[in-house]
C-alpha positions in Angstrom: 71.2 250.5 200.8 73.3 249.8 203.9 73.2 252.4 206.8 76.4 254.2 206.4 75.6 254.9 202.9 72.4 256.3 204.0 74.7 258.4 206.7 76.7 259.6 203.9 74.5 260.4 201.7 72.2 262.9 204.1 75.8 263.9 205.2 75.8 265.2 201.6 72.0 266.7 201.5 72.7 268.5 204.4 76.0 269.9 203.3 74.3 270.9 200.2 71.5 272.3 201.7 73.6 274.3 204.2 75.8 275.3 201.2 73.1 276.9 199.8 71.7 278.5 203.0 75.2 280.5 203.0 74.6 281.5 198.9 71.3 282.9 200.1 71.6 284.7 202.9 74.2 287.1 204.0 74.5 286.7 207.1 76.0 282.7 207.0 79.6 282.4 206.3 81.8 279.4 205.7 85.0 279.3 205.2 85.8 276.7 203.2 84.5 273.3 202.3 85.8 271.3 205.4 84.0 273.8 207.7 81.1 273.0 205.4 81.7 269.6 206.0 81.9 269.4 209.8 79.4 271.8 210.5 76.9 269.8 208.4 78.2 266.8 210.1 77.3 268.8 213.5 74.4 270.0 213.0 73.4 266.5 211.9 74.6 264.7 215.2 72.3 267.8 217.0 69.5 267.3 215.4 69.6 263.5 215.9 70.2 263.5 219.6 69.7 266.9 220.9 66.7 267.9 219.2 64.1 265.3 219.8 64.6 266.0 223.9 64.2 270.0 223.1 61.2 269.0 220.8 60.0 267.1 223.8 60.3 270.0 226.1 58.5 272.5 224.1 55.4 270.3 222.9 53.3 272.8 224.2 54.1 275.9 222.5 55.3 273.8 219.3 51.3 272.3 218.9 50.2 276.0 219.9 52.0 276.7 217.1 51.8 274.3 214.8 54.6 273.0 214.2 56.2 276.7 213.0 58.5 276.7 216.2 60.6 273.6 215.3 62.1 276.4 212.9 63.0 278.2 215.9 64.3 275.3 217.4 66.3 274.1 214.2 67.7 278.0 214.5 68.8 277.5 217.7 70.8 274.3 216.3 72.4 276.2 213.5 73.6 278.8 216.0 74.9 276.4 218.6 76.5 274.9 215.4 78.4 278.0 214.3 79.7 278.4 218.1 81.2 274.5 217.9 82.6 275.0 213.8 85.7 277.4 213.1 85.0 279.1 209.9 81.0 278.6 210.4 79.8 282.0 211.0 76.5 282.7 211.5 75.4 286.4 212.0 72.3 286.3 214.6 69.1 284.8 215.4 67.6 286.0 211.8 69.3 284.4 209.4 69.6 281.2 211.4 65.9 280.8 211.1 65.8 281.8 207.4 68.9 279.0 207.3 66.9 276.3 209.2 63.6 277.3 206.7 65.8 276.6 203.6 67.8 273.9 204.9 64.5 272.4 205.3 63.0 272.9 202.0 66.0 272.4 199.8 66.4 269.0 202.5 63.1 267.8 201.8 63.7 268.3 197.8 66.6 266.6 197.8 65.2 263.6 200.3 62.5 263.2 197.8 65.3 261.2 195.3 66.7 258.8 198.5 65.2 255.8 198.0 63.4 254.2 201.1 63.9 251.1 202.3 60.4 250.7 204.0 
């Protein structure tokens, strides 16, 4: 599989699992499917350059932790998201974190059928 079909297609587990996030929980609105689109797309690009420096940063408290605070971190994502997307809504700190814990299950289940090329 050639790396921009790999792009697309966690392009497409993302939207899907930020599609459902907004199903869930009431306090995530999306307008229609080309905000679902670039906000997925945006909170992709953040969490591929943005997010390992932050992660970086906050070692300490994220191993004091284990691990739970990258869900805070992730949050923080999905709300700097919703302040770059028109028609991404998200309604406070809340349900970005339950957001970033189901966009994190629902990714992981859906990651399990990509194929690796390891």
């Amino acid at each position: 599989m050639t790396g921009i079909t790999r792009f697309f297609i966690r392009w497409a587990i993302s939207a899907v699992a930020l599609a459902i996030a907004s199903w869930v929980i009431k306090g995530i609105t999306i307008e229609n499917g080309w905000a679902l689109l670039f906000a997925a797309l945006v909170v992709g690009l953040l969490n591929a350059f943005l997010r390992p420096i932050i992660i970086l940063l906050t070692l300490p408290i994220n191993i004091l932790t284990l691990g739970l605070f990258t869900f805070v971190i992730n949050a923080a994502m999905i709300l700097f998201t919703a302040e770059i997307v028109g028609g991404f809504r998200v309604s406070g700190f809340w349900a970005a974190l339950l957001a970033a814990i189901i966009m994190s299950v629902v990714g992981f289940f859906l990651n399990l059928f990509l194929p690796d090329d390891r």
